[in-house]
C-alpha positions as CSV (number, residue, x, y, z in Angstrom):
1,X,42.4,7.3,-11.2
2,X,43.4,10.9,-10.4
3,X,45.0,13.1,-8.0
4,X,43.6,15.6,-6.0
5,X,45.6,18.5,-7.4
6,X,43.7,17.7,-10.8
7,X,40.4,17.1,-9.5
8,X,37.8,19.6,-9.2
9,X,36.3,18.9,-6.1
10,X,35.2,22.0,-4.4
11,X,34.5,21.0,-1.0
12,X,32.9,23.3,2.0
13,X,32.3,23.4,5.4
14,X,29.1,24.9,5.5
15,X,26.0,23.3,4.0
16,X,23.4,25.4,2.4
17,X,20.3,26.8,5.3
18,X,18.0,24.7,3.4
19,X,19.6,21.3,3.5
20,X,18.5,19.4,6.3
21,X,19.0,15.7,4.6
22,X,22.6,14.4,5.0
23,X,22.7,13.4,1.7
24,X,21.7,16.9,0.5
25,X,24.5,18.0,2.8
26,X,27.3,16.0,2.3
27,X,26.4,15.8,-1.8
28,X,26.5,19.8,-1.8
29,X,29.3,19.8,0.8
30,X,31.4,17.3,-0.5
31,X,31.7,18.7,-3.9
32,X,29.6,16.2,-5.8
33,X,27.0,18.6,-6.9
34,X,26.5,21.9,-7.2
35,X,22.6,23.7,-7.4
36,X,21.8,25.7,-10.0
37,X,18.3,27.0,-8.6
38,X,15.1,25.7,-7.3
39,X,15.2,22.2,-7.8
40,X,18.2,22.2,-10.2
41,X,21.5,20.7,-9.6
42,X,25.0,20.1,-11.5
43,X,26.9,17.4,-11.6
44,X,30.3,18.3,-10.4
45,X,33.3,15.4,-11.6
46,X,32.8,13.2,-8.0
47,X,29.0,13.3,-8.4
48,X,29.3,12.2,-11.7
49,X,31.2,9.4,-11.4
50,X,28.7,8.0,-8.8
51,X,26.3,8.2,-12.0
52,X,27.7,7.0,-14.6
53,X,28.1,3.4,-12.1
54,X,24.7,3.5,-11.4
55,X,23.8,3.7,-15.3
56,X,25.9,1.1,-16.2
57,X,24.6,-1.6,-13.9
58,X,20.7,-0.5,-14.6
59,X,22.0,-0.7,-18.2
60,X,23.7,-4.4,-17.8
61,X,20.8,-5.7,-16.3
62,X,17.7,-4.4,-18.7
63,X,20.2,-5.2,-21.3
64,X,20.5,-9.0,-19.9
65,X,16.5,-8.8,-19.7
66,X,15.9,-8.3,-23.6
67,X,15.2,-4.8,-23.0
68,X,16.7,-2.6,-26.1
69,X,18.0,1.2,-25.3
70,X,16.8,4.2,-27.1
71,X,17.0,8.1,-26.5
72,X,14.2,10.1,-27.0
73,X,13.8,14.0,-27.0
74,X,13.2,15.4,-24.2
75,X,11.0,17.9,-25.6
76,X,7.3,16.5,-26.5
77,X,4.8,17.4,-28.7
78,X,1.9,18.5,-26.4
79,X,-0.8,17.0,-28.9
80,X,0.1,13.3,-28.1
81,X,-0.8,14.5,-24.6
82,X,-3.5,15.9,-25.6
83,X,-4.7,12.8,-27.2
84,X,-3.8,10.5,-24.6
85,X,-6.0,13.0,-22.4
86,X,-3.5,13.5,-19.7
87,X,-2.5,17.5,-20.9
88,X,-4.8,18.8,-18.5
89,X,-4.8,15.9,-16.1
90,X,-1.4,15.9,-15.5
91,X,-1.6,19.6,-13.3
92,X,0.5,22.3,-12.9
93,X,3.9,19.9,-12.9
94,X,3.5,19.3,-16.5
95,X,5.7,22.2,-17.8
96,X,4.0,23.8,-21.0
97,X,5.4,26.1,-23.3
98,X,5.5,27.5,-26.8
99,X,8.0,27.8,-30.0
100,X,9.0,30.4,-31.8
101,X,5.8,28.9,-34.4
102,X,3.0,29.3,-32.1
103,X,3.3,25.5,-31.8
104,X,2.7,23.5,-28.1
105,X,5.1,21.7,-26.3
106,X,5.9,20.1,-22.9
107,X,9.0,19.2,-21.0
108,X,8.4,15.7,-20.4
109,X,8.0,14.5,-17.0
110,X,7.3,10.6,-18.4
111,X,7.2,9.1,-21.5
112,X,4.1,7.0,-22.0
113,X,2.8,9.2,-24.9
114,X,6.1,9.5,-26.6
115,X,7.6,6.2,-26.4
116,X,4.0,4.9,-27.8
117,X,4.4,7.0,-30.8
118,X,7.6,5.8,-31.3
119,X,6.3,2.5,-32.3
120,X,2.7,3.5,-33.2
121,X,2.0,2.0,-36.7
122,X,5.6,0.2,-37.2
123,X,4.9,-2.6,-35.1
124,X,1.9,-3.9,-36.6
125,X,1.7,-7.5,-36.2
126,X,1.2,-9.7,-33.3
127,X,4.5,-11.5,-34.4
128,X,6.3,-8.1,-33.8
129,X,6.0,-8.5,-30.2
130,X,6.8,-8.4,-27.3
131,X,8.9,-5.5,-27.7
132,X,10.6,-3.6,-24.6
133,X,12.8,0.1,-25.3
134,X,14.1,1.7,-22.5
135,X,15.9,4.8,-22.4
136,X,17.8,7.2,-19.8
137,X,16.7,10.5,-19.8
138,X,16.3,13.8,-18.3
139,X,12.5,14.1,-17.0
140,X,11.2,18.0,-15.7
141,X,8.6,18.1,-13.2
142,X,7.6,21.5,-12.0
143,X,7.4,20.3,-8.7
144,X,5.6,23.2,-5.9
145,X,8.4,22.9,-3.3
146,X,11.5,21.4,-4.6
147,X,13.2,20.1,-1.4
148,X,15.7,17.6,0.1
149,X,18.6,18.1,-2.7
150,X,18.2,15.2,-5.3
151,X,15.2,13.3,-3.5
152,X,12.7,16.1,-4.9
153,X,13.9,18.5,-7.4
154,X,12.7,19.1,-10.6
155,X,15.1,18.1,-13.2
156,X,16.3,14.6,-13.0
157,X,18.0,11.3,-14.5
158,X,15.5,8.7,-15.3
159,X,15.6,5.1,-16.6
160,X,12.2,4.5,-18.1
161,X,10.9,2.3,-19.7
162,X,8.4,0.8,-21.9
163,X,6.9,-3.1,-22.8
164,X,4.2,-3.6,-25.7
165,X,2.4,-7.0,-25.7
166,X,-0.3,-9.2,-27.2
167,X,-2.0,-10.1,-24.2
168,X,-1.9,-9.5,-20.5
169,X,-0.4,-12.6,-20.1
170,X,2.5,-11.5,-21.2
171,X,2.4,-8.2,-19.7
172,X,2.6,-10.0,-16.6
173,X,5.4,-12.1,-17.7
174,X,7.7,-8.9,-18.6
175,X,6.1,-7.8,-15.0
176,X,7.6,-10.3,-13.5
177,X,10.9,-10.2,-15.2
178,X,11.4,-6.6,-14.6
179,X,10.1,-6.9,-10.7
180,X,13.6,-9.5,-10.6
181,X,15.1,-6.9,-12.8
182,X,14.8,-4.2,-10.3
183,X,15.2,-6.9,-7.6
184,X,18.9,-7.7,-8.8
185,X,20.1,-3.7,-9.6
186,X,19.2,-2.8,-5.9
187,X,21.1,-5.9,-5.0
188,X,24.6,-5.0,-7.0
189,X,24.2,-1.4,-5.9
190,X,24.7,-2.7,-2.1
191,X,20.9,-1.5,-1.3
192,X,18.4,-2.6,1.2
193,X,15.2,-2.6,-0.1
194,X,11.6,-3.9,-0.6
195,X,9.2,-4.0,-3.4
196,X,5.9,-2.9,-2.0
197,X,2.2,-2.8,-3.3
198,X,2.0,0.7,-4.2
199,X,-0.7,3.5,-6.2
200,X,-0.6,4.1,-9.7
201,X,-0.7,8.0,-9.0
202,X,-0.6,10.2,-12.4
203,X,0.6,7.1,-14.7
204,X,-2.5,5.0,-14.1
205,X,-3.2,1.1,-14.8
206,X,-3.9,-1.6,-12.8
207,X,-0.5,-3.7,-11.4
208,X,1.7,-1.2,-9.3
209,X,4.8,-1.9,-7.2
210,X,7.4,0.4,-5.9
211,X,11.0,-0.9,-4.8
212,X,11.5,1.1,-1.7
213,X,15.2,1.3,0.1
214,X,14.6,1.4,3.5
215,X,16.3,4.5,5.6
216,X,15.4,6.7,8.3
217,X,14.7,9.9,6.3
218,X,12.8,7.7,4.3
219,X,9.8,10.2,2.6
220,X,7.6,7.9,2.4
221,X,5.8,5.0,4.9
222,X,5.3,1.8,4.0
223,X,4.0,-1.3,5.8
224,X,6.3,-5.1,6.4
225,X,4.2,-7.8,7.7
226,X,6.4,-9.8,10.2
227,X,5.7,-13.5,9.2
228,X,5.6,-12.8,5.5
229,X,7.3,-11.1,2.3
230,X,3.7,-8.7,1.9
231,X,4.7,-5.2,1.9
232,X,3.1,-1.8,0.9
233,X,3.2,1.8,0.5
234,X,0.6,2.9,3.2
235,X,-1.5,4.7,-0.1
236,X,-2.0,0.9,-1.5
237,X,-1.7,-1.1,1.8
238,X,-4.6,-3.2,2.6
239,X,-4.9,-5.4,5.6
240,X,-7.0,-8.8,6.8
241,X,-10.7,-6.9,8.0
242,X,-10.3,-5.3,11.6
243,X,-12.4,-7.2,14.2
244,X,-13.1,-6.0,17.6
245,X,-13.8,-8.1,20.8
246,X,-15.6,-5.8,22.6
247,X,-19.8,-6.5,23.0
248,X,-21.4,-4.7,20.1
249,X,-24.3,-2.4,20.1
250,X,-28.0,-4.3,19.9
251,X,-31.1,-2.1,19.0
252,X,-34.1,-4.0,18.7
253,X,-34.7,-1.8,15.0
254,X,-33.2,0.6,13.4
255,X,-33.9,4.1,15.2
256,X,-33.5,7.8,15.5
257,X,-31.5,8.5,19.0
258,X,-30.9,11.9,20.7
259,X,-27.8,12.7,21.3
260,X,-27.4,16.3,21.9
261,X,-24.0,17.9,21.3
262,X,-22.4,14.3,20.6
263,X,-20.7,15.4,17.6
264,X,-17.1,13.7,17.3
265,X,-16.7,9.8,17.0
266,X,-15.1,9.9,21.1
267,X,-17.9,11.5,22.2
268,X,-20.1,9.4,20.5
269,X,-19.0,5.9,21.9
270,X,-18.8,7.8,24.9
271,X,-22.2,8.4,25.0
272,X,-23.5,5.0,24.1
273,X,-20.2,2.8,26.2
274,X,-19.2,1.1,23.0
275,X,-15.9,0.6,21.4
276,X,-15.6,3.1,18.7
277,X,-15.5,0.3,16.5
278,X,-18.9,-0.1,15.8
279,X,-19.6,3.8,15.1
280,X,-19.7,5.2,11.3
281,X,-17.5,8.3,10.5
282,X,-18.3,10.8,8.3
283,X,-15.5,12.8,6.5
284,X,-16.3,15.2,3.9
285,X,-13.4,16.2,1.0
286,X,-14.0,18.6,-1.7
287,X,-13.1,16.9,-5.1
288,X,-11.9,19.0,-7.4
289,X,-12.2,18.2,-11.0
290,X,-10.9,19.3,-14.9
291,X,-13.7,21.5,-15.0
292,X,-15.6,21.5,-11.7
293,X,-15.7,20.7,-8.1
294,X,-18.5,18.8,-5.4
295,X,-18.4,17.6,-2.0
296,X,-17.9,13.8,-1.4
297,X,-18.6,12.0,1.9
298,X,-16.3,9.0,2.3
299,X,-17.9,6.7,5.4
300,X,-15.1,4.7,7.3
301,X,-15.3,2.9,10.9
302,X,-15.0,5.4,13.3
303,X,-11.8,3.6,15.0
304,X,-10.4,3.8,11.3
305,X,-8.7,7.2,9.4
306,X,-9.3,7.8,5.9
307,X,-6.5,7.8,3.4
308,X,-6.9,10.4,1.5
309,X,-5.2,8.8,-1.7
310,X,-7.8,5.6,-1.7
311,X,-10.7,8.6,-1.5
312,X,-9.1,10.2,-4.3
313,X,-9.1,6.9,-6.3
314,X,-12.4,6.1,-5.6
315,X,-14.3,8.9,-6.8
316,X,-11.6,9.9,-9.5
317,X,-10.8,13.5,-8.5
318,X,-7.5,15.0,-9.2
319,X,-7.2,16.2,-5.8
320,X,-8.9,16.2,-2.4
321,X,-9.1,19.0,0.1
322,X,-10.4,19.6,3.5
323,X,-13.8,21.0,3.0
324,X,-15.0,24.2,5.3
325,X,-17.8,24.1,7.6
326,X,-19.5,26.9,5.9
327,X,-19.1,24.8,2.8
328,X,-21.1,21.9,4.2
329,X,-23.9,23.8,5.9
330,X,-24.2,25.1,2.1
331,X,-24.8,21.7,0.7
332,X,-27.4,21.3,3.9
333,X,-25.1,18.7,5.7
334,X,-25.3,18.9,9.3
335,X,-21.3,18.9,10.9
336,X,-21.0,15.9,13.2
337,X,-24.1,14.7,12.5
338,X,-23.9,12.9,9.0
339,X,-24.8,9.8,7.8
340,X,-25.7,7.9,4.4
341,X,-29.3,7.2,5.4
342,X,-31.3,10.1,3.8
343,X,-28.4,12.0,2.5
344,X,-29.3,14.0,-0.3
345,X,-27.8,15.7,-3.4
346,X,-24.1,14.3,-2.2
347,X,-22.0,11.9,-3.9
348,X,-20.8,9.8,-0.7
349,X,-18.5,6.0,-0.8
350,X,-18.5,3.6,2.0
351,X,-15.3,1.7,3.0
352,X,-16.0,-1.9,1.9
353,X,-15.1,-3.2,5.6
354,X,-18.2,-1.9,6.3
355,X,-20.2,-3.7,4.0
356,X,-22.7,-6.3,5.4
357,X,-22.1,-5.0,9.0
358,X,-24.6,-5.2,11.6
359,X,-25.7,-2.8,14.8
360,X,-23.6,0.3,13.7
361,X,-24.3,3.8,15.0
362,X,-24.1,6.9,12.2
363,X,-25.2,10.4,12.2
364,X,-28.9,11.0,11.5
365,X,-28.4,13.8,9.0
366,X,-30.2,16.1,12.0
367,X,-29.1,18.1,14.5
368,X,-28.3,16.1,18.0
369,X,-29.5,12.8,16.2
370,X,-28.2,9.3,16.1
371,X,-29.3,6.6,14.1
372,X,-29.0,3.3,15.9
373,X,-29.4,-0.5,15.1
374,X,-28.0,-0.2,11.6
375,X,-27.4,-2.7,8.8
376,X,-25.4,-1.5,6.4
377,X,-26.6,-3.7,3.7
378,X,-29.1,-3.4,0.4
379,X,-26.4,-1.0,-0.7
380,X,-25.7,-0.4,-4.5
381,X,-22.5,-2.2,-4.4
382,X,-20.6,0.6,-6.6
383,X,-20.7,2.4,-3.4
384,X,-18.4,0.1,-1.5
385,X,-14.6,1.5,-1.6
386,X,-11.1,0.5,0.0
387,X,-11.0,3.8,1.8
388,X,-9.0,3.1,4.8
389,X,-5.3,4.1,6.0
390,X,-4.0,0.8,7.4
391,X,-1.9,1.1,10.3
392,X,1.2,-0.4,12.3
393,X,-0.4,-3.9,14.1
394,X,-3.2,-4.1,11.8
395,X,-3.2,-7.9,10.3
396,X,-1.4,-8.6,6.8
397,X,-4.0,-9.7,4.3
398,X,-2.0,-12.4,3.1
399,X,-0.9,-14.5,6.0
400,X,-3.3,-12.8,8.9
401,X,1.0,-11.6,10.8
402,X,1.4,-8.4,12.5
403,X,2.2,-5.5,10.4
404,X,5.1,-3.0,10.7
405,X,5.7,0.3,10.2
406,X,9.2,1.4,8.0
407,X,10.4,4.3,6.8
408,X,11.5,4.2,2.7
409,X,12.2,6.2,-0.4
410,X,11.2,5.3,-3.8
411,X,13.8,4.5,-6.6
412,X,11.8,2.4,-8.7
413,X,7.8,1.9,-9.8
414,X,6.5,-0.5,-12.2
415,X,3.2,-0.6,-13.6
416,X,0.6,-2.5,-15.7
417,X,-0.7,-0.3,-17.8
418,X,-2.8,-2.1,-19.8
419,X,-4.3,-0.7,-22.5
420,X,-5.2,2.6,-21.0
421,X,-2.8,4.8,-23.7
422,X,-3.1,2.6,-26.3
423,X,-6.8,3.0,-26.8
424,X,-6.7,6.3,-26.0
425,X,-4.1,6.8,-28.5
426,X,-5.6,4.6,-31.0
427,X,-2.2,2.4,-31.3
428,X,-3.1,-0.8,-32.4
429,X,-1.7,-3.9,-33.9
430,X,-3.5,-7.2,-35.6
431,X,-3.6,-10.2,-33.3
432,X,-3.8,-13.9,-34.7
433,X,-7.1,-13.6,-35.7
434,X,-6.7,-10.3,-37.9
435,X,-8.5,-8.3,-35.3
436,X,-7.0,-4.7,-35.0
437,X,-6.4,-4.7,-31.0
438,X,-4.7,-1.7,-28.7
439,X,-1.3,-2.7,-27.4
440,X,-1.2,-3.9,-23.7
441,X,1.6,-1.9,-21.9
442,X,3.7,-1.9,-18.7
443,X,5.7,1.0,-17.3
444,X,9.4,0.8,-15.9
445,X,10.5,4.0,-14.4
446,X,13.8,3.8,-11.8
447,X,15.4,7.3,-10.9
448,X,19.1,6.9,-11.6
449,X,20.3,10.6,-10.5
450,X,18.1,9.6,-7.2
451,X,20.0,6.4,-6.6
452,X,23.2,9.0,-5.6
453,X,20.9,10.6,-3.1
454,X,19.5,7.4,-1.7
455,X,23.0,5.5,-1.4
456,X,24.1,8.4,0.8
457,X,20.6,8.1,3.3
458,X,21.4,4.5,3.3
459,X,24.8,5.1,4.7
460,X,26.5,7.7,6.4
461,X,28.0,9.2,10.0
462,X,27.9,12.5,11.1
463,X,31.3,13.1,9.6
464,X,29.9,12.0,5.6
465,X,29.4,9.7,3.1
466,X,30.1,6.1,3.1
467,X,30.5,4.6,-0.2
468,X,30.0,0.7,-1.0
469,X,33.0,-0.4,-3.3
470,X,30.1,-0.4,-5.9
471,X,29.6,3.0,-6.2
472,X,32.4,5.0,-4.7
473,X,33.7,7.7,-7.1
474,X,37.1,6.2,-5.6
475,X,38.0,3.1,-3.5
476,X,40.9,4.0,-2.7
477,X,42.6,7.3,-1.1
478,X,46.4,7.5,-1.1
479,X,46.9,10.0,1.3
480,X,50.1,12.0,1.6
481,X,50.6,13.4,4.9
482,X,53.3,15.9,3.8
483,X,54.4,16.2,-0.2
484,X,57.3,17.7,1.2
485,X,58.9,14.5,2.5
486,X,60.3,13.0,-0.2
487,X,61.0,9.9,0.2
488,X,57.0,9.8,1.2
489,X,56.2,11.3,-2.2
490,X,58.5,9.1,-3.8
491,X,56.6,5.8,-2.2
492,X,53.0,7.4,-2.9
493,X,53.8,8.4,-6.3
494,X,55.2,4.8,-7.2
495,X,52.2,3.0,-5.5
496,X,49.7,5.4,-7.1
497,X,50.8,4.4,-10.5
498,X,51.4,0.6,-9.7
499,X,47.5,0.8,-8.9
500,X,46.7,2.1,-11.6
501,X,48.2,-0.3,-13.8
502,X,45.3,-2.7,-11.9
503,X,42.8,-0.4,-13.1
504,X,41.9,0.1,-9.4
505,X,40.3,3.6,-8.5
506,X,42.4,5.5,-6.5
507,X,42.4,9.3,-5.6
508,X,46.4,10.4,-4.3
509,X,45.8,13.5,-2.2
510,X,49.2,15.0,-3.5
511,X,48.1,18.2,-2.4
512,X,50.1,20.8,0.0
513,X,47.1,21.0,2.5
514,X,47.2,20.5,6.1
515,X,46.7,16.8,7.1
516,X,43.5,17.8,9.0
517,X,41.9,18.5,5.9
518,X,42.9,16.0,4.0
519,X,41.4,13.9,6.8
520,X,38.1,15.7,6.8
521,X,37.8,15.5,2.8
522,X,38.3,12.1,3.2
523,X,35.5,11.6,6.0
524,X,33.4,13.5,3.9
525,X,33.9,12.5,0.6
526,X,33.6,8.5,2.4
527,X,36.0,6.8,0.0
528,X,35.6,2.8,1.3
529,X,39.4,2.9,2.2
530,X,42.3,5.3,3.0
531,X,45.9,4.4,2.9
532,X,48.3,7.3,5.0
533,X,51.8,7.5,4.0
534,X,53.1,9.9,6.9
535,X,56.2,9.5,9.3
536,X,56.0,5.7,9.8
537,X,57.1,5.0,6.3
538,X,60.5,5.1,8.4
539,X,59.8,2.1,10.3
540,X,57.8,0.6,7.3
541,X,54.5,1.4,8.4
542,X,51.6,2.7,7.1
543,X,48.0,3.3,8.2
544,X,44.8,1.9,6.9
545,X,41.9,3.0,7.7
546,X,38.4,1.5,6.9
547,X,35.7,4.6,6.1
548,X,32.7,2.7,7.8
549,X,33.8,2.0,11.0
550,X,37.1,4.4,10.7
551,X,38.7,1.3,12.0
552,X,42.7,2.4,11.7
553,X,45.3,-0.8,11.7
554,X,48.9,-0.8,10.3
555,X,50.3,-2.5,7.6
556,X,54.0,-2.8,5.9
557,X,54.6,-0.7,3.4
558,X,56.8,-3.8,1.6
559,X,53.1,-5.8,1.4
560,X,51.1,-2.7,0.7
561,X,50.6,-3.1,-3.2
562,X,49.7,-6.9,-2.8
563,X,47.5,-6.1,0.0
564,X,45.4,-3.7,-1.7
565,X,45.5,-5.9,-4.9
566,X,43.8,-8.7,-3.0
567,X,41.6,-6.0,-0.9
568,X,40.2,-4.1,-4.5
């Protein structure tokens, strides 16, 4: 409850040059935060009170789930980094610095290593668990371009959490639970959403789902099969394996063809009046490692694109580039003409669509060659990779439906982690039989000072915001069309406090503004309702007006407090 001659809500007309999200525009213009530098934002009074509702239901519902709260520092001892071996891993987002001792620290950007120190040689005993702390906390990511307002900046509000087990299956008990966890939070904030299959990235482990609300500026791409609930990020999706109707290729044996200048996948089933299907595609990354890097050659179908995340997965890099020509005539690989028959001194992976395929056409590893007529079998099976980017009509791997393309942006990711830190960490506990056994772990992240961003890309006009009752700062504005009328003021003031005495949250624009801008702060701002006491307080008249459709109708002011008492 407030009025706006008390609140500090500095609103503008003009949005920053470098927003181009509406909710980075109409958070910035509307007065709900404020940016500090690069990827840094205040919290301005509005903004925060968005927050603080989001915290409180994430906090109801892990609190209803068994889940206890803890706050940990958001500084971290760079040596449990180092020992869970992710210091160097982590890259050039891991913020590192030094005290005033000469002694190593890093802003943390997740809390694996932390949080597993917490209860590293307390909980001891298999009786002890399961055990799940969760904590909100500021996380720092040095991220390259900060961009999009709250979406991707580098200090932020995060829920995290963390689950210790016995076993895996309880791991994938608490997985569950928090997957319907997440589920119901999205729910009460009034968000549409989907939990998708989805990478482990930098956090690693083997179970992985993000919970994705679906909007148009969505950042990311993910994948809805039609008939089913299957759903994935398009890094993780997989699909049912691609068939093709057209006659395939038949080579009495395996040969070397000439094909001179045939050097792109088009050309190729050009040249031979095949579908492209049944053609092998060479694509050459350079994996960069800790302390070195190598080409890779990833072999897809040549109708299929790589996904560059999968590649990286498969042969463990910590990032993938494009690799120059000059860089493969080094390594003696011919451009346009490669293929895993014969190839020497290169690492290379083969999608695993491709395995036990007959009649396929690949590069011959020489100049203006071919090979025909090949079997792609007798293979070391380590070599066989998911490797492809699925696509919009491919078939869902669960129930064989059409897949869709969505747009989506993370809020939530939770993982299996297994025992991956634990080990690493040497964090151990006795199970029944006495035996000293790593902890398994899951991972529960959800990005609470995100949810303010997303809520806004999930709803909005050209004018502004549109708050759900959930998470409006205010539900109500009590909007005086001149202060100077009294008997007006007199009316607002009373209502105003008669509201509040129903603890219902309601801004009173008392201020001595034009009624144009009070209109335009309200459009803005996106308060669900707004309640005008102008000139037709003389006939007993107000006018309500609806922020998501600004659908205006008229009610009497004699009914107005029991209207909006049965409204709010």
């Amino acid at each position: 409850m407030m009025r706006f001659t008390k609140l500090y809500a500095p609103s503008t007309k003009e949005a920053p040059k470098d927003a181009t999200l509406p909710s980075h525009i109409f958070l910035l213009r509307g007065g709900f935060i404020e940016q500090l530098g690069s990827g840094l934002y205040n919290f301005l009074p509005l903004g925060k009170r968005v927050l603080s509702k989001i915290q409180a239901i994430i906090k109801e519902e892990m609190d209803f789930a068994g889940a206890q709260e803890v706050a940990l520092s958001f500084v971290t001892s760079a040596a449990l980094w180092q020992e869970s071996g992710r210091y160097n891993a982590f890259g050039k987002e891991l913020l590192k610095f030094k005290d005033r001792k000469d002694n190593d620290f890093v802003l943390g950007p997740t809390h694996e290593e932390a949080m597993l120190s917490l209860v590293k040689n307390k909980i001891t005993s298999y009786k002890q668990l399961p055990l799940h702390l969760y904590q909100f906390g500021l996380k720092f990511r040095d991220e390259l371009r900060p961009r999009f307002g709250l979406l991707r900046c580098r200090e932020f509000l995060m829920k995290d959490g963390y689950s210790f087990h016995s076993n895996e299956e309880d791991l994938g008990r608490e997985f569950d639970l928090m997957h319907k966890t997440y589920s119901r939070i999205l729910e009460r904030l009034g968000l549409e959403f989907r939990a998708v299959e989805a990478d482990s990235g930098a956090i690693g482990g083997s179970g992985s789902k993000e919970f994705m609300v679906l909007a148009k500026n969505g950042e990311d791409d993910i994948l809805l099969c039609e008939n089913c609930d299957y759903a994935a990020n398009v890094e993780a999706a997989k699909r049912a394996k691609k068939t093709c109707d057209k006659q395939r290729p038949e080579a009495n044996y395996a040969s070397k063809f000439h094909t001179p200048n045939v050097k792109t996948i088009e050309a190729l089933a050009d040249f031979f009046k095949i579908d492209e299907f049944y053609t092998i595609k060479a694509v050459v990354k350079k994996a960069i490692y800790e302390n070195e890097s190598k080409l890779i050659v990833f072999f897809i179908r040549g109708c299929d694109e790589l996904c560059d995340t999968k590649a990286q997965n498969a042969c463990g890099a910590l990032e993938l580039i494009n690799a120059e020509e000059n860089e493969l005539l080094d390594a003696s690989l011919v451009p346009g003409f490669i293929g895993f028959i014969g190839l020497k001194n290169v690492d290379f992976y083969i999608d695993c669509e491709l395995e036990n395929e007959k009649q396929m056409i690949m590069g011959a590893n020489e100049k203006d060659y071919h090979l025909i007529g090949i079997d792609v079998m007798n293979l070391n099976p380590e070599r066989f990779k998911d490797l492809i980017e699925v696509k919009e009509n491919d078939s869902c791997i669960k129930c064989g439906g059409k897949l869709k393309r969505s747009k989506g942006i993370e809020v939530g990711h939770i993982f299996k982690l297994g025992q991956k830190y634990s080990r690493a960490m040497n964090a151990n506990f006795l199970d029944e039989n006495g035996k000293s056994v790593p902890f398994y772990m899951g991972c529960y992240g959800m990005g609470v000072s995100r949810l303010v961003a997303v809520a806004v890309e999930a709803s909005f006009d050209e004018k502004g915001c549109i708050w759900n009752k959930t998470l409006a700062p205010f539900v109500l504005e009590i909007i005086l069309s001149n202060p100077k009328d009294s008997k007006a003021a007199h009316f607002a003031n009373a209502l105003y406090e008669n509201l509040k005495k129903q603890n219902i949250e309601v801004l009173l624009d008392d201020r001595d503004e034009r009624f144009g801008v009070k209109m335009n702060d309200f459009e803005l701002m996106g308060f669900p309702y707004a309640l005008i006491v102008g000139k037709g307080l003389e006939n007993n008249e107000l006018e309500f007006i609806e922020r998501k459709n600004l659908q205006k109708s008229v009610i009497n002011a004699d009914e107005a407090l029991n209207f909006l008492k049965d409204l709010l």
